[in-house]
C-alpha positions in Angstrom: 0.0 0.0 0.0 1.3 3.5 -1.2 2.2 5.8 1.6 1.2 8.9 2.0 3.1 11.6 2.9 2.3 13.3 6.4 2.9 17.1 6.5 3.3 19.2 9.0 3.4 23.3 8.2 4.7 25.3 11.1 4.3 29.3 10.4 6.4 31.0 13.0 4.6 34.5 14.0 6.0 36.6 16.9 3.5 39.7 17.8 6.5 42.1 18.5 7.7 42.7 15.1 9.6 46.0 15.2 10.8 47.4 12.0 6.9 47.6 10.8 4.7 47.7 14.5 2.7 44.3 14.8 3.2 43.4 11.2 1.6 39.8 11.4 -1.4 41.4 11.6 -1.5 45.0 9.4 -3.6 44.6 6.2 -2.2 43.6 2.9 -4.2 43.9 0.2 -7.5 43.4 2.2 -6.2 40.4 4.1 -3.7 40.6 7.2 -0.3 39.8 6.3 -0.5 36.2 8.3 -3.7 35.3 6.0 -1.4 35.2 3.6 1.0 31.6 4.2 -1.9 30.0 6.2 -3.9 30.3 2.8 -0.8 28.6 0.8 -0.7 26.2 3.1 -4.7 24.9 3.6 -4.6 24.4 0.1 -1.0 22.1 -0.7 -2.2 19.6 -2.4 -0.6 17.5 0.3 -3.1 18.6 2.8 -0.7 19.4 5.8 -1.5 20.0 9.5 -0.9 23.1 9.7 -0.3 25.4 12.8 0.7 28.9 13.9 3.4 29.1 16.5 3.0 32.4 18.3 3.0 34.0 22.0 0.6 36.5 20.8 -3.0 36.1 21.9 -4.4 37.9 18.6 -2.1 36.3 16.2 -3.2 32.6 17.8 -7.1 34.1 17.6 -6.8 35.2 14.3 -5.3 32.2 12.8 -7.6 29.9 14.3 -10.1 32.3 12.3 -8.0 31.4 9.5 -8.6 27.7 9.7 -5.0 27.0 11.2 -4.4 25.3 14.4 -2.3 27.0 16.9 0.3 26.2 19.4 1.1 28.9 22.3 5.2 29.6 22.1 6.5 29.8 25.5 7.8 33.2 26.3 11.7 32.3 26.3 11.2 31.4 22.6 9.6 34.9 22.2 12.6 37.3 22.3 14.5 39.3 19.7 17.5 37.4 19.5 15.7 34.3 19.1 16.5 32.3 15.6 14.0 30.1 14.5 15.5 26.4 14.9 14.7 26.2 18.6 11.2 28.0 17.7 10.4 25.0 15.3 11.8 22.3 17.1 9.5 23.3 20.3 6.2 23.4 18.2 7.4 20.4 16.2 7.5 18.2 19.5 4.2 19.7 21.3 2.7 18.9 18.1 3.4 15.6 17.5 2.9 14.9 21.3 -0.8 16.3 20.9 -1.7 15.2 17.7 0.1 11.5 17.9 1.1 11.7 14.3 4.7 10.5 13.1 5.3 13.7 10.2 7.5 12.8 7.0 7.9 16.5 6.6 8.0 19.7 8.7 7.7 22.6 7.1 8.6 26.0 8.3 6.4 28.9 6.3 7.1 32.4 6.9 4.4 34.6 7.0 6.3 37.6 5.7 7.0 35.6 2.2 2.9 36.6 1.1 3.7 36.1 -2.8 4.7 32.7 -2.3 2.6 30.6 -4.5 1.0 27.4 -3.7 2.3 25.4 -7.2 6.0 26.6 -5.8 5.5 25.0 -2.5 4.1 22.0 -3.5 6.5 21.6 -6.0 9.6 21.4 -3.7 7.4 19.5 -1.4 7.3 16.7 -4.5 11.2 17.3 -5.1 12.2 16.2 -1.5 9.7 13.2 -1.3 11.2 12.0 -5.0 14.9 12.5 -3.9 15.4 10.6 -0.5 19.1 11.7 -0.2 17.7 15.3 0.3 17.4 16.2 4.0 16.4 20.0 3.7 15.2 22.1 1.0 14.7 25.8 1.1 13.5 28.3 -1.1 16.5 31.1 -2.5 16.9 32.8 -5.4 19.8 33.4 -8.0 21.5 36.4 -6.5 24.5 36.6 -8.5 26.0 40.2 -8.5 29.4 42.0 -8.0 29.6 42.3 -3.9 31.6 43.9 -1.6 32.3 43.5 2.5 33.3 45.8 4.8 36.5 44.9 6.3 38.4 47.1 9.2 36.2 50.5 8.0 37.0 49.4 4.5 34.9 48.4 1.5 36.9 45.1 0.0 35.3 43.7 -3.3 34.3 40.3 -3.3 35.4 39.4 -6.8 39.1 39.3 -8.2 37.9 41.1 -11.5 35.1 43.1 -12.9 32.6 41.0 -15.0 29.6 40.8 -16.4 26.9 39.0 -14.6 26.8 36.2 -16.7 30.2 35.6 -16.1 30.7 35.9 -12.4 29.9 32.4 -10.4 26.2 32.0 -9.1 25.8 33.0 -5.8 22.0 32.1 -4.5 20.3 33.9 -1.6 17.4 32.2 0.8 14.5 33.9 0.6 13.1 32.9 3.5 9.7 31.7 2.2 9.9 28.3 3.5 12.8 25.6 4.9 11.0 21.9 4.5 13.1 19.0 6.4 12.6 15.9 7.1 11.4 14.9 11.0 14.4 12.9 11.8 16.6 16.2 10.8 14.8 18.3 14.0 15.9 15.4 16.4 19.7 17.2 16.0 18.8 20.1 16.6 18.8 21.7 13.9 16.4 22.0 10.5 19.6 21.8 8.7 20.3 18.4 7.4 23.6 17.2 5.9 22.5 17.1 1.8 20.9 20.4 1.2 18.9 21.5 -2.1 17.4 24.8 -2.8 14.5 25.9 -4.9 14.2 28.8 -7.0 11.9 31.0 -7.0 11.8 34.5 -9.3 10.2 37.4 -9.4 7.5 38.5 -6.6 7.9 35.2 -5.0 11.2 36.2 -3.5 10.0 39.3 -1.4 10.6 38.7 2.1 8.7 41.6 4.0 11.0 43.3 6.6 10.3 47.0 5.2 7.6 49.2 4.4 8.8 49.3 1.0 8.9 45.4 0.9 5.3 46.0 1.9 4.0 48.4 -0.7 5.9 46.5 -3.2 3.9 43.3 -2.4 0.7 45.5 -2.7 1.8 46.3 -6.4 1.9 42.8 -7.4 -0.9 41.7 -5.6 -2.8 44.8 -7.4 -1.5 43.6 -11.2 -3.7 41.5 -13.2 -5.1 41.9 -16.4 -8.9 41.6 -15.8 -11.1 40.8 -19.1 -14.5 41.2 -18.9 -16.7 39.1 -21.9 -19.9 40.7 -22.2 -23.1 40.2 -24.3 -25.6 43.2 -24.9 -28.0 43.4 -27.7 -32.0 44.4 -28.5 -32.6 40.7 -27.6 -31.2 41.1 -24.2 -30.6 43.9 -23.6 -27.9 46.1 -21.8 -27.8 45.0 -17.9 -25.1 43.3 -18.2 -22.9 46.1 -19.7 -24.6 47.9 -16.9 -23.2 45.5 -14.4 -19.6 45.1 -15.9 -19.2 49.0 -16.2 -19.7 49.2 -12.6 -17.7 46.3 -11.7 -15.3 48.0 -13.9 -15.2 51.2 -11.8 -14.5 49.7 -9.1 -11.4 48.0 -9.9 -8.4 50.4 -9.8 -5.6 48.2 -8.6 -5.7 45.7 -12.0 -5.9 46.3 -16.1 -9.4 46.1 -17.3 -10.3 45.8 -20.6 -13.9 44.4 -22.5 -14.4 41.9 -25.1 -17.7 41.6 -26.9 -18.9 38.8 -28.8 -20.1 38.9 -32.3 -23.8 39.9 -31.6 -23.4 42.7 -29.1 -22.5 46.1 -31.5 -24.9 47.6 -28.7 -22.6 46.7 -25.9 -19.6 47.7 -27.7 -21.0 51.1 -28.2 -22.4 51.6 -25.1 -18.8 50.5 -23.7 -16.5 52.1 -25.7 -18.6 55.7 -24.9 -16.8 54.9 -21.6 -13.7 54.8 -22.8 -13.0 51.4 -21.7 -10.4 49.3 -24.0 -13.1 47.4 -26.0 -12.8 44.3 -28.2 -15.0 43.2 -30.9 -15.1 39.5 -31.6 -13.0 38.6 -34.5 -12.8 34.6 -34.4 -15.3 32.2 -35.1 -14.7 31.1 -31.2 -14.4 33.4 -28.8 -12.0 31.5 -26.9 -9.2 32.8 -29.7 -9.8 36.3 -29.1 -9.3 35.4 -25.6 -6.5 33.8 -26.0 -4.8 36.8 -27.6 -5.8 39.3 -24.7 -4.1 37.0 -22.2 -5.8 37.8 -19.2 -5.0 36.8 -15.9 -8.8 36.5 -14.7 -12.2 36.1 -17.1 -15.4 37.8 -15.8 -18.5 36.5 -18.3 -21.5 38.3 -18.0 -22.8 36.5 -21.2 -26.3 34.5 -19.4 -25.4 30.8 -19.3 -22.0 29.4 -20.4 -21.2 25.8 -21.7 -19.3 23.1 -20.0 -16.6 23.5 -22.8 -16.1 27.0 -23.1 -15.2 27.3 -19.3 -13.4 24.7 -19.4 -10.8 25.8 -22.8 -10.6 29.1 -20.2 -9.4 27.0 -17.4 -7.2 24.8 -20.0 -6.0 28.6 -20.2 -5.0 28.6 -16.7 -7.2 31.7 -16.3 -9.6 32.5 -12.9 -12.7 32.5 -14.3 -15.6 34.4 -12.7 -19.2 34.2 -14.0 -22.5 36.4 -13.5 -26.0 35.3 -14.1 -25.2 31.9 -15.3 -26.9 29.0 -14.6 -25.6 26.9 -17.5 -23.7 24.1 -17.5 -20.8 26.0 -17.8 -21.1 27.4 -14.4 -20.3 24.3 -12.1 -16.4 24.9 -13.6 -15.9 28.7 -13.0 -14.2 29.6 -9.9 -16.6 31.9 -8.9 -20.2 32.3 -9.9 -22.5 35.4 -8.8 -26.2 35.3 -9.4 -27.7 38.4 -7.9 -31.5 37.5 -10.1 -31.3 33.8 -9.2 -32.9 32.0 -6.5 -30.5 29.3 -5.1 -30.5 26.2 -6.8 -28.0 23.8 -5.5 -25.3 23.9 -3.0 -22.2 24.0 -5.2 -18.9 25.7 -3.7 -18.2 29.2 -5.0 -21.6 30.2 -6.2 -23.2 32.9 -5.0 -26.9 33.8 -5.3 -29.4 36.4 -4.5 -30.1 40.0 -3.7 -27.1 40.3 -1.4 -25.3 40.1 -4.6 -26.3 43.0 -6.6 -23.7 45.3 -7.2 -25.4 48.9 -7.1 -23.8 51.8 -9.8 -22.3 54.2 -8.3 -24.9 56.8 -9.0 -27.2 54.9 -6.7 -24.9 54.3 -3.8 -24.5 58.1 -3.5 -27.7 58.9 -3.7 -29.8 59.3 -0.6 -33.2 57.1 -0.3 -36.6 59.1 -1.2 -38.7 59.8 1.4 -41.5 58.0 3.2 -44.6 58.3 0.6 -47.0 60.8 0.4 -50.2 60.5 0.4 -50.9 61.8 -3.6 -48.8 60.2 -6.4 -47.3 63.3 -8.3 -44.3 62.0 -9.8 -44.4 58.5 -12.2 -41.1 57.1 -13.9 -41.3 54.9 -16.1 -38.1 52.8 -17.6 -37.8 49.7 -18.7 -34.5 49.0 -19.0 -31.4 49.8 -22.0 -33.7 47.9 -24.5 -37.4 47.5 -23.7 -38.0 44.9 -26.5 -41.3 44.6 -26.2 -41.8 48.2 -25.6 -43.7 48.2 -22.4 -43.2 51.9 -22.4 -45.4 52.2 -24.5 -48.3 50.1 -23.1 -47.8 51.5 -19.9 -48.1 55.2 -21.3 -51.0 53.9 -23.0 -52.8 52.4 -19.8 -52.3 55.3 -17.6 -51.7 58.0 -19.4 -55.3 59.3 -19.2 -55.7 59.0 -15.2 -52.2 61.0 -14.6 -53.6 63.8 -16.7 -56.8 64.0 -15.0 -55.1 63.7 -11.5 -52.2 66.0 -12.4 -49.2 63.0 -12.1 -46.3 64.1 -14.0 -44.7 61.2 -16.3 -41.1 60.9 -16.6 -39.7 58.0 -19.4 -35.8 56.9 -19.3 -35.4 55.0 -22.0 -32.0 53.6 -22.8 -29.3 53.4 -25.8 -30.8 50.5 -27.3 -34.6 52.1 -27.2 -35.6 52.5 -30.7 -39.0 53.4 -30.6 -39.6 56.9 -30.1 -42.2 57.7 -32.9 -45.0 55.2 -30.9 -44.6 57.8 -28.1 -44.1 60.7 -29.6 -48.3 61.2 -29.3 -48.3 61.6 -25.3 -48.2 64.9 -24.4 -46.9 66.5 -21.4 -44.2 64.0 -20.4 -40.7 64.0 -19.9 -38.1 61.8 -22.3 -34.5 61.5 -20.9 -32.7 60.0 -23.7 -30.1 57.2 -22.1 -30.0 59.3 -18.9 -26.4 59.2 -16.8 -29.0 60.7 -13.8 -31.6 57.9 -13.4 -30.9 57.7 -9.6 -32.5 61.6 -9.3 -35.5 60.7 -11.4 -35.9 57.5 -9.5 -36.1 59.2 -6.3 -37.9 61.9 -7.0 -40.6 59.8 -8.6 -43.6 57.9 -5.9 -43.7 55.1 -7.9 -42.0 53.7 -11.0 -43.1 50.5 -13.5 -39.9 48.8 -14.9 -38.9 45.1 -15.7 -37.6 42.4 -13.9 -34.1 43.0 -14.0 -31.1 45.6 -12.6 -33.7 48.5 -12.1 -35.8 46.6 -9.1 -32.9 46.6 -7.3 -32.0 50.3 -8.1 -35.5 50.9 -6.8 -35.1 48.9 -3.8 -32.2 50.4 -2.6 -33.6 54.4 -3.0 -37.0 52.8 -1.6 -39.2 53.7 -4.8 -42.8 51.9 -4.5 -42.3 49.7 -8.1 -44.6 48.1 -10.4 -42.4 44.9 -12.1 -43.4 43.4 -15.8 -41.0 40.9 -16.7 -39.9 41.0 -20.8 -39.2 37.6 -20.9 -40.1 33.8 -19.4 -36.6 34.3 -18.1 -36.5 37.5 -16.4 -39.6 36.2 -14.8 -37.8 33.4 -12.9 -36.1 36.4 -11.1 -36.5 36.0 -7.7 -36.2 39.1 -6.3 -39.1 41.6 -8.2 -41.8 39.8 -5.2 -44.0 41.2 -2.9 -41.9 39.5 -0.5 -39.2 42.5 -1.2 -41.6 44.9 -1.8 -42.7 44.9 -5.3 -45.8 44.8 -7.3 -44.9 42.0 -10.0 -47.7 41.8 -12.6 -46.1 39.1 -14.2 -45.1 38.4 -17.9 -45.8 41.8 -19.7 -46.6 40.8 -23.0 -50.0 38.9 -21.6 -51.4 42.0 -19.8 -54.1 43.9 -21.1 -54.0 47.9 -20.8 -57.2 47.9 -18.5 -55.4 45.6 -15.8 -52.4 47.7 -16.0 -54.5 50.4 -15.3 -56.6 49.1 -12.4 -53.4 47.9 -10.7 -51.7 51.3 -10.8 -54.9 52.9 -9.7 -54.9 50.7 -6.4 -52.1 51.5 -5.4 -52.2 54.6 -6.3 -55.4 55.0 -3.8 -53.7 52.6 -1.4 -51.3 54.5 0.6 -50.5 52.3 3.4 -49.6 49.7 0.7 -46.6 52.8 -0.4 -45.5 53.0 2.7 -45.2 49.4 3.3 -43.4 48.7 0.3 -41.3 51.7 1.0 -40.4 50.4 4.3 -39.8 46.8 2.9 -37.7 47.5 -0.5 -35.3 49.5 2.0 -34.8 46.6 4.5 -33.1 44.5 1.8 -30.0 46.3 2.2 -29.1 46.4 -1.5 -26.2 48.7 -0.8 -24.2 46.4 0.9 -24.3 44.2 -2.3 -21.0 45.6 -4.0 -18.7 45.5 -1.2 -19.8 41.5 -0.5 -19.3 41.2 -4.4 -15.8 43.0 -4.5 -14.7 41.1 -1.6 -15.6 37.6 -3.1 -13.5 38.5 -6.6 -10.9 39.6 -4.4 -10.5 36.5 -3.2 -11.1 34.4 -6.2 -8.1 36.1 -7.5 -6.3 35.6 -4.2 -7.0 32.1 -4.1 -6.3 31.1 -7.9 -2.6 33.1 -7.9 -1.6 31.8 -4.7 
């Protein structure tokens, strides 16, 4: 019977760090520094035990928030001068005491090494297994340059004769990222074992944190991906989900964003590219190619469902791969899924669904909530989304146009880029058009109640508090969870199978019902909407985190 390999990971974290003040603990990138190697380590593929050896009470709380173990160091371990062989050895042996395990492998992981990726560790982890000569193995770096000492107050060179790099003979530096040695090695007293082997690491794997500029330089490659958004947005569809990228897309500042479109969606490129955005059209029969090209680091798709095979050539791709609104079968294979319309369907790790995932524009989260209804509707909006296919603005105008005039309601219409039927409105007098308005959070507010569609605009009511009547476009927008009366909204159902004269007698009612305001009022702002693009921000964050290690 194979044997597997028993690991133990030991990250050595003292609380009285003093070139940067409690420095196990500041905030990297979101995520205290420690967060960091007890996230490389939980997911080795060699599953280790893995513990945090500290004196400090926080540190040991925090880690067990983590998912680490911990084991208390004793305070003579604790000091300054204090190297980290005895610091090991003294967890190693509690552990093992505790746990009753005989370890293959004790790791030591420094939490100040944050870039260190999991495929690096795991990869010397497989070298020493495969070479049983090897006692130790730690990770360094080539470090070859012209060097000097100080010697007696003078600088002596360390080289007979000025070369070129290439030239001069290698000289490797340990980056202190992690020392793995076999059990039997600690026994000596030392983690050093007689037949030593290095790994090499390059690039932002090698920082070793000691200095505030060590710090903001690990925040700059944390911060550097190139983010491609894949979007779809045409009459058929409309534009919420160029809606929804754009404002993902303001939000990220710290990576390279650019948009592709696929072949269909000349409505989202324009709509895009007015925002100056990088913008790509589809050029290749398969997307996948023009993907391929861009080379992005991560892949949002806000395109409805994906297939099983086109997430998986991403992944082939090595790329982190987020979806929004996708319930295909493409879904189960992204490494994060986000489905703010959906009710949830399955418990399947990494998805995400419902109202507490809506992220809100901007425009919205600035603006303040109406207030509590009046008694008279005055105000009506009416705006059906970048598209209105079926051109509900029209019916609607049509149903209650009459009653506003003789009750002196005023009738705003936002009607967006892809709205293309102006003339069958053109008739009604006395209302206001905004043409693909940049201000809909004003007219929102200001209005007392507002009919719209099943998608991005209920929750843009909800989250001002705007009494709304809902008529979904499609048999898919009507599986959308969240346009209920158990959030608040009037839903009338599928659009397209309502007469004029029950759109009429439903807006009447409630606009004679003003309790019914109130309550809906009230209940729209209890979901807490705003709060929806910080949870969202924070779960791509991590994705990201996660899939680079």
């Amino acid at each position: 019977m194979e044997h597997i390999p028993v690991v133990l990971v030991i990250i050595p974290a003292r609380g009285g760090s003093k070139g940067i003040p409690r420095k196990n603990l500041r905030i990297l990138n979101g995520k205290p520094l420690i967060w960091y190697s007890i996230n490389t380590a939980l997911h080795s593929a060699y599953r280790p035990d893995v513990y945090v050896s500290s004196e400090d009470e926080e540190i040991l709380t925090m880690a067990r928030k983590f998912g680490a173990q911990i084991h208390t160091r004793p305070a003579g371990l604790s000091g300054d001068k204090t190297t980290l062989d005895p610091v090991i050895i003294d967890a190693y042996h509690a552990i093992s005491a505790s746990t009753g395990k005989n370890y293959d492998l004790v790791i030591t992981l420094q939490p100040t090494s944050p870039l260190l990726m999991i495929r690096s560790l795991d990869s010397a982890i497989d070298k020493i297994l495969t070479k049983p000569d090897i006692d130790t193995i730690l990770s360094a770096t080539d470090d070859t340059h012209l060097t000097w000492r100080l010697e007696d107050n003078e600088f002596i060179p360390n080289f007979a004769r000025r070369l070129n790099r290439q030239e001069l003979a290698p000289l490797y530096r340990e980056t202190g990222g992690f020392l793995i040695c076999r059990s039997k090695v600690l026994t000596s007293g030392t983690r050093i074992g007689k037949v030593v082997d290095l790994h090499l690491l390059s690039g932002a794997e090698n920082i070793d944190i000691d200095s505030l500029s060590d710090w903001n330089l690990c925040e700059y490659y944390l911060n550097t991906k190139t983010i491609l958004f894949v979007v779809s947005g045409y009459p058929e569809i409309g534009l919420g989900h160029v809606y929804n990228t754009l404002a993902l897309a303001d939000e990220i500042t710290d990576h390279e964003v650019a948009f592709l479109t696929d072949n269909k969606s000349d409505l989202a490129y324009e709509k895009i590219a007015r925002s100056n955005y990088k913008v790509y059209r589809q050029k290749h029969d398969k997307i996948i190619q023009d993907i391929k090209e861009i080379k992005p680091h991560v892949v949002i798709n806000d395109i409805l469902d994906t297939t099983e095979s086109y997430i998986k050539a991403l992944k082939k791709n090595k790329i982190c791969v987020i979806n929004f609104e996708d319930i295909g079968s493409g879904a189960r294979y992204a490494d994060l899924v986000i489905n703010a319309m959906y009710p949830e369907m399955g418990k399947l790790p990494g998805h995400f669904y419902g109202h507490k995932y809506f992220l809100l524009k901007n425009e919205f989260m600035y603006s303040n909530p109406r207030s509590t209804p009046g008694k008279e509707v005055r105000n009506v909006l009416i705006t059906y989304g970048g598209v209105d296919p079926n051109n509900y603005t029209f019916k609607t105008l049509s149903a209650i146009y009459g009653y506003c005039s003789s009750h002196n309601i005023s009738i705003n219409v936002a009607a967006g880029l892809g709205y293309k039927m102006y003339d069958s409105i053109s008739n009604f007098q006395n209302i206001v058009i905004h043409r693909d308005s940049g201000n809909l959070s004003d007219l929102m507010v200001n209005a007392d109640l507002v009919f719209t569609s099943a998608g991005r605009t209920t929750f843009e009511a909800a989250s001002v508090g705007t009494p709304a009547i809902v008529m979904s476009q499609n048999a898919r927008e009507a599986t959308h969870f969240f346009a209920t009366s158990k959030h608040g909204f009037i839903n009338l159902g599928l659009g397209y199978q309502l007469n004029e004269s029950f759109i009429l007698q439903e807006f009447t009612e409630i606009c004679n019902n003003h309790s019914l305001r109130i309550n809906m009022h009230e209940m729209l702002l209890k979901n807490d909407i705003r709060s929806g693009k910080k949870r969202i921000m924070d779960l791509i964050s991590g994705a990201i985190r996660y899939y680079y290690g």
